[in-house]
C-alpha positions as CSV (number, residue, x, y, z in Angstrom):
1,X,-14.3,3.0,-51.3
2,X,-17.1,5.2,-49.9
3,X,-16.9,9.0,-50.9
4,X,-16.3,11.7,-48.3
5,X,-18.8,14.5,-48.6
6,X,-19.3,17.8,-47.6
7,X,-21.1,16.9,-44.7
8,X,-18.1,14.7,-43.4
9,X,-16.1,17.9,-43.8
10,X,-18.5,19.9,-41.9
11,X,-18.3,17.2,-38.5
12,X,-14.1,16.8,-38.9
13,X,-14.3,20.8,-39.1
14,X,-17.2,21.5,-36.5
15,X,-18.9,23.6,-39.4
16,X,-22.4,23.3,-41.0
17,X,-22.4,21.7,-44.1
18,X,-23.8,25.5,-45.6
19,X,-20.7,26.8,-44.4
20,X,-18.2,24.5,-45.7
21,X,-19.7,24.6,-49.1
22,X,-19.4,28.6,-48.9
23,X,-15.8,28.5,-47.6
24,X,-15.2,25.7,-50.6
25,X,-17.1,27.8,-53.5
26,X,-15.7,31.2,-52.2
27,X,-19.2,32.9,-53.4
28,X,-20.2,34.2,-49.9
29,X,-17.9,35.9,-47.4
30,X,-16.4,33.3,-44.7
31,X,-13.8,34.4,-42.1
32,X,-10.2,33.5,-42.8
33,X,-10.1,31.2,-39.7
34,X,-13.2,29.6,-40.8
35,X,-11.7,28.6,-44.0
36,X,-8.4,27.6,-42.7
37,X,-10.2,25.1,-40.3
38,X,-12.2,23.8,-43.1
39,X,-9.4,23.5,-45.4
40,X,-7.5,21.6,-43.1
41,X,-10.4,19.0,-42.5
42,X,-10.3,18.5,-46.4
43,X,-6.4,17.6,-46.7
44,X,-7.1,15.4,-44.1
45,X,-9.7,13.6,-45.4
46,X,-8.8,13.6,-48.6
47,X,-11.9,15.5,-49.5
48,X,-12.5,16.0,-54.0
49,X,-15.4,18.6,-53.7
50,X,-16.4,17.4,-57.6
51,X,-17.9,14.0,-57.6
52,X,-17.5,13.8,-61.2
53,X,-13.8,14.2,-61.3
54,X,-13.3,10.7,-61.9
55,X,-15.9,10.5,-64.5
56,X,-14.1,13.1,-66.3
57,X,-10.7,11.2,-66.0
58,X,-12.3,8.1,-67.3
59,X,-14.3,10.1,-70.2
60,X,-10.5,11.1,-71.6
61,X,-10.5,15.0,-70.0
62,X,-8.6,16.9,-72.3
63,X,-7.3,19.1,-69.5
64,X,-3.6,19.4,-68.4
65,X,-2.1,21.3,-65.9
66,X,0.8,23.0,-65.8
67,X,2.2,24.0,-62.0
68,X,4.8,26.0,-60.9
69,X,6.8,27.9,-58.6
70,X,6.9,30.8,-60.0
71,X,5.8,32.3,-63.8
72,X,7.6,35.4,-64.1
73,X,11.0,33.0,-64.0
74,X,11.4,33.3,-67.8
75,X,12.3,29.7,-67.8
76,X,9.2,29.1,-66.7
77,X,7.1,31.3,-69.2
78,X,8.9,29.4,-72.3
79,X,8.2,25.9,-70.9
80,X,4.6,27.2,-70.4
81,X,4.2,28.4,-74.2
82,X,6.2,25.1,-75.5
83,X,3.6,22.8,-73.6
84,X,0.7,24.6,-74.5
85,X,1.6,24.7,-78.4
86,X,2.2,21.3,-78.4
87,X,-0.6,20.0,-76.3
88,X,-2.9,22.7,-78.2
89,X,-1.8,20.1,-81.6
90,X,-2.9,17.2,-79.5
91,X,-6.1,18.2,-78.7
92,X,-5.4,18.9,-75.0
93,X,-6.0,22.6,-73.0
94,X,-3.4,23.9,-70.5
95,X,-4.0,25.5,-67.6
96,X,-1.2,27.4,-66.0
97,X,-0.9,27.3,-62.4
98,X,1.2,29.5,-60.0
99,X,2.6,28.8,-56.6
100,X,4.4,32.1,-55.4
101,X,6.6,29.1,-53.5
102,X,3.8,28.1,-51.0
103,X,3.2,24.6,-50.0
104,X,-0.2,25.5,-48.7
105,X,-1.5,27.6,-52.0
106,X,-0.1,24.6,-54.0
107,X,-2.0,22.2,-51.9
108,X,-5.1,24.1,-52.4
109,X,-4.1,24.5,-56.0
110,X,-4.0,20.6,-56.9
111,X,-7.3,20.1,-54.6
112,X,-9.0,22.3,-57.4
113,X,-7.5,21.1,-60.6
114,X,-8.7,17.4,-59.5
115,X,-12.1,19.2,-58.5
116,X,-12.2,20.4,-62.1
117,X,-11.1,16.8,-63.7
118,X,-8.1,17.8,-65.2
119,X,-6.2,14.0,-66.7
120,X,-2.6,14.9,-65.8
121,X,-0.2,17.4,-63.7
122,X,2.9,18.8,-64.8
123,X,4.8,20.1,-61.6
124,X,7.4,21.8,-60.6
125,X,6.6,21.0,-56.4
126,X,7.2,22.6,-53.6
127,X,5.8,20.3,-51.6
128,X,8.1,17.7,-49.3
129,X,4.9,16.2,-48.7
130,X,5.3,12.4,-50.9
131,X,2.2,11.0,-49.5
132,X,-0.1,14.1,-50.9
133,X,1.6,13.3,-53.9
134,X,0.7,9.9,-54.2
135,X,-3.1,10.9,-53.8
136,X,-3.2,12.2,-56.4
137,X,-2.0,9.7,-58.2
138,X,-4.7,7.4,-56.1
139,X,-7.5,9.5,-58.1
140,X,-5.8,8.5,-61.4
141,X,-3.7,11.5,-62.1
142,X,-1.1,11.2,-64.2
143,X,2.3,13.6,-63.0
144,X,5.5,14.2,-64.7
145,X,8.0,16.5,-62.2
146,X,9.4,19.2,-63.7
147,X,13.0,20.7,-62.9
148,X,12.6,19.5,-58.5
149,X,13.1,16.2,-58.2
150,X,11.7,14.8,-55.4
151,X,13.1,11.5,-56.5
152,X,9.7,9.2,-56.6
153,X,10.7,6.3,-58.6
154,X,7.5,5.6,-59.9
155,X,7.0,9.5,-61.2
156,X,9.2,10.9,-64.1
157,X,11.2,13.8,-63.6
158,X,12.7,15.9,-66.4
159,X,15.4,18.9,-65.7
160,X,18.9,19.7,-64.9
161,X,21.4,18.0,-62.8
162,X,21.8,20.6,-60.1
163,X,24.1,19.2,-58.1
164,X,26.7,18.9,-60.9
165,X,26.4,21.9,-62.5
166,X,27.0,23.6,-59.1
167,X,30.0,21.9,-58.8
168,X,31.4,22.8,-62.1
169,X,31.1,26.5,-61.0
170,X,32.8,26.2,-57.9
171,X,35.5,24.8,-59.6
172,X,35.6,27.5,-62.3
173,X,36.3,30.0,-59.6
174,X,38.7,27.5,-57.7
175,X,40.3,27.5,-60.6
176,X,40.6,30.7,-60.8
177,X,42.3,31.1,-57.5
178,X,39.0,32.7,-55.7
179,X,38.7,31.0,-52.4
180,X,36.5,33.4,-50.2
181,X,33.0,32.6,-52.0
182,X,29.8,34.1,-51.4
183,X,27.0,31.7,-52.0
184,X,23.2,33.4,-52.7
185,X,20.6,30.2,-52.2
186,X,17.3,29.7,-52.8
187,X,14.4,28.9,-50.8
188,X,15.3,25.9,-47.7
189,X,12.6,23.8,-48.5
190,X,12.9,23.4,-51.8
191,X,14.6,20.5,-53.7
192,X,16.6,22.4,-56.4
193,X,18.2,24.8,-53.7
194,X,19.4,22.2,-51.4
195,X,21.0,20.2,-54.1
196,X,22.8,23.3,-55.5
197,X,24.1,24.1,-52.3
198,X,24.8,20.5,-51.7
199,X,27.1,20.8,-54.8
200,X,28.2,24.0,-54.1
201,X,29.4,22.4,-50.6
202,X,30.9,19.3,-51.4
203,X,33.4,21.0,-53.7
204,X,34.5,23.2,-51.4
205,X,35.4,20.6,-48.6
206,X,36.5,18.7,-51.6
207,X,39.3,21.2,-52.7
208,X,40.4,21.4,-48.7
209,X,38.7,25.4,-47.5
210,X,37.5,25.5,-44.4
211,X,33.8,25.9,-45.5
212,X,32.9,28.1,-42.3
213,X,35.7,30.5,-42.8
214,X,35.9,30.7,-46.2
215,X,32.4,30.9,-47.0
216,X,29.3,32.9,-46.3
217,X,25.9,31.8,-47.5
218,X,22.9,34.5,-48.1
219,X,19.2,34.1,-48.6
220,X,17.9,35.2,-52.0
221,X,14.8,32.7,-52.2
222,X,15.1,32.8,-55.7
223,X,13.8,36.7,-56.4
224,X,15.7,39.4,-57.4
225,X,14.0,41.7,-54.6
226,X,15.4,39.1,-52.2
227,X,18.6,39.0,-53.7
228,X,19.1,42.5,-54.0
229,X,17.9,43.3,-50.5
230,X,20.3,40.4,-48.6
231,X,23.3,40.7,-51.0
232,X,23.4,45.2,-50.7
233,X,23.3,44.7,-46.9
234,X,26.1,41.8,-46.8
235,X,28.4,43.5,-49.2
236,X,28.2,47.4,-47.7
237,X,29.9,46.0,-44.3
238,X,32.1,43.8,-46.4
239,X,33.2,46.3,-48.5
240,X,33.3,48.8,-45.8
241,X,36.5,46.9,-44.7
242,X,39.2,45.0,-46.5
243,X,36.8,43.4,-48.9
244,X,37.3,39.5,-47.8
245,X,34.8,38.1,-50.0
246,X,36.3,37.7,-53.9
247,X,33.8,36.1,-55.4
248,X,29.9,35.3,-55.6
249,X,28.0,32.2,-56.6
250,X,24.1,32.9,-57.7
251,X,22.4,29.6,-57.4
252,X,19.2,31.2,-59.9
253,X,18.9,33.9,-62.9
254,X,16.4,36.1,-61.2
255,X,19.0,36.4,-58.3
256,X,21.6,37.4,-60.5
257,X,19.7,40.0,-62.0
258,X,19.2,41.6,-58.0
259,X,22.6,40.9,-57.4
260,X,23.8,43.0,-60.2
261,X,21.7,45.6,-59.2
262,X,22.9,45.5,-55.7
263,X,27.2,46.0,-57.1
264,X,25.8,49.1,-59.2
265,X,24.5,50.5,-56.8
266,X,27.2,50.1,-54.5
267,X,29.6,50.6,-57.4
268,X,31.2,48.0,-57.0
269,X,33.0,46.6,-60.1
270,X,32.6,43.4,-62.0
271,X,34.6,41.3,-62.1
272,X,37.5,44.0,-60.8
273,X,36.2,44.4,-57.4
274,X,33.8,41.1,-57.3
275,X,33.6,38.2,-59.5
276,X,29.9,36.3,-59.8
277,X,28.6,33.6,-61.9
278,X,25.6,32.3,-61.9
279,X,23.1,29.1,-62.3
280,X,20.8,30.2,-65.4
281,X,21.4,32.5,-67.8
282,X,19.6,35.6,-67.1
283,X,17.5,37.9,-69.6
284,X,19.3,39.7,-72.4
285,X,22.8,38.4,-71.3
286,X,24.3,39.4,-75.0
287,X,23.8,42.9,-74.1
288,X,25.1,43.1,-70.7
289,X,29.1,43.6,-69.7
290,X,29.7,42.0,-68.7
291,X,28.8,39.1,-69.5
292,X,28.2,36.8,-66.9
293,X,29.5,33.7,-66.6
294,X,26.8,30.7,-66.2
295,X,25.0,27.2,-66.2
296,X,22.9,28.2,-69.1
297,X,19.9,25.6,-69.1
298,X,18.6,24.2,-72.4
299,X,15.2,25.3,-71.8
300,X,13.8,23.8,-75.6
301,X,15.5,20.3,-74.5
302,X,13.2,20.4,-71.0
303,X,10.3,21.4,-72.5
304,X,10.4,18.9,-74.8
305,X,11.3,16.3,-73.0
306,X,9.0,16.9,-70.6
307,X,6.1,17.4,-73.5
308,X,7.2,13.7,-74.6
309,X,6.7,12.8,-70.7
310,X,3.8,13.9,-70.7
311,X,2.1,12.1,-73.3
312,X,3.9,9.0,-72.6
313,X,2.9,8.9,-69.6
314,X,-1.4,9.9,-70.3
315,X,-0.9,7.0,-72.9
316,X,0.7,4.4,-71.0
317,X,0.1,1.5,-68.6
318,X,-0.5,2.2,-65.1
319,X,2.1,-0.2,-64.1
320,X,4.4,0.9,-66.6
321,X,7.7,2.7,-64.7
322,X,8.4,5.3,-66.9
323,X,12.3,7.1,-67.1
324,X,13.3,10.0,-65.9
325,X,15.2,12.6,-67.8
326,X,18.3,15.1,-66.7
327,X,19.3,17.2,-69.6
328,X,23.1,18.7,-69.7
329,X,23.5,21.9,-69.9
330,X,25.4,24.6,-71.0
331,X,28.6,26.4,-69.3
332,X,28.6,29.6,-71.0
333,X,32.3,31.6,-69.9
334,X,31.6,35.0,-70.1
335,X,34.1,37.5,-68.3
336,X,32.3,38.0,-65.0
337,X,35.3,36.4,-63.0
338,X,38.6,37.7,-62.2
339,X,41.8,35.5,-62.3
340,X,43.8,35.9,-59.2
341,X,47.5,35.3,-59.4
């Protein structure tokens, strides 16, 4: 297969070959425009600025490359430090990579670590995109998915079942007589949000509601600034009335922090006035009342498993299929939700 260089980039892009390399090494100033134009010519052609990536690969790189969504998530951080420890023992290096939730950073994100040769990815996607995926794998990168599953067979995922643990929420408050349910997703486009909705969803049409009366869905895309911002606005006109709304379903721990912040500062009690329980334990749950009730996800099982993924996979044969992993988690019944009579 013949290499694409910089000066095919520079003819797909209409640049000069000086200017690509400029937009591509970032050490001279290139209008945003310019770059965007250039970077587009590169995903489409599929462009690896390092031609010694593959020699790298083939030469056993010791790199790895963690990337995710986003780092401050605490789950996140502790996966990070797990996988670094134990690749550190290995003899491998970790690099850390963060998204801020934007298909096009991570895009340009992957392009650079197999620029700098690293042997193996470790990803928790937002990308849709299953063809850019499989690129990579085309340049002999080895990826294990972590906690999104976008459900390639030949790729190994390892993380919770989100679709089930959603359900066994909604049923908790069900169960609890609440049927007017306020649901806080996360961001559209990304795997773990739509199949915690879908779970969320399904048990309610399941248990008979009418889903568009008796439920209202809010965007928190999985921050608490977002989740405070959405939730304080919904629940000042909601409360300004006969509060309809007796309950509130967090699809993420960040959220839940927001959201907490948004019912003191409306003083609104929990789980008197609101009840809310959550998908992932947040920070320092022991000393908060109270405490909430939630899908509390066995971060040390993940980051193992995915550790052992890991170097299964780097060690195995190409056409080996390798097995994904869902670890069960834990429902943690705290006294965040209200029984109604």
């Amino acid at each position: 297969m013949v290499k694409t260089t910089v000066k095919d980039v520079a003819r797909k892009s209409g640049f000069s070959p000086a200017t690509v390399s400029r937009a591509l090494n970032n050490n001279y100033p290139v209008k945003k425009e310019t770059k965007e134009k250039i970077q587009k010519a590169v995903d489409e052609l599929n462009y690896t600025r390092n031609a010694n990536a593959r020699n790298l690969r083939v030469k056993n790189s010791d790199l790895i490359a963690l990337v995710v969504a986003d780092i401050n998530n605490p789950y996140f951080s502790r996966i990070a430090k797990y996988l670094g420890d134990g690749l550190f023992e290995k003899g491998y290096s970790l690099i850390v990579c963060n998204t801020n939730e934007s298909v096009d950073k991570e895009k340009q994100v992957l392009n650079t670590l197999v620029s700098k040769g690293v042997r193996a990815i470790v990803m928790s996607s937002v990308l849709t995109d299953l063809n850019f995926i499989h690129q990579l794998q085309k340049k002999d990168i080895k990826i294990v998915l972590l906690d999104r599953n976008i459900e390639l067979l030949d790729i190994p995922f390892v993380g919770s079942a989100n679709f089930d643990e959603t359900k066994r929420l909604t049923e908790y408050l069900l169960k609890n007589g609440h049927e007017n349910i306020i649901f806080v997703a996360g961001p559209k486009q990304t795997v773990t949000s739509q199949e915690r909705f879908q779970g969320f969803y399904s048990t309610i049409l399941e248990s008979g509601l009418d889903f568009e009366k008796n439920c209202k869905i809010l965007q928190g895309n999985y921050t608490g600034e977002q989740a405070y911002k959405t939730t304080i606005e919904f629940l000042k006109k909601d409360f300004s009335k006969n509060a309809k709304y007796t309950a509130l379903i967090s699809s993420n721990n960040l959220m839940t922090a927001g959201i907490l912040e948004a019912t003191q500062r409306l003083n609104i009690k929990v789980p008197e006035d609101l009840s809310i329980v959550s998908f992932g334990k947040i920070e320092g749950q022991e000393l908060i009342k109270p405490k909430i009730t939630c899908i509390s996800q066995d971060v040390n099982a993940i980051a193992q498993q995915t550790l052992s993924k890991l170097l299964e996979v780097i060690n195995s044969d190409p056409r080996e299929t390798i097995k994904s992993v869902f670890i069960h988690d834990n429902f943690i019944e705290g006294d965040s939700v209200r029984k109604i009579l």
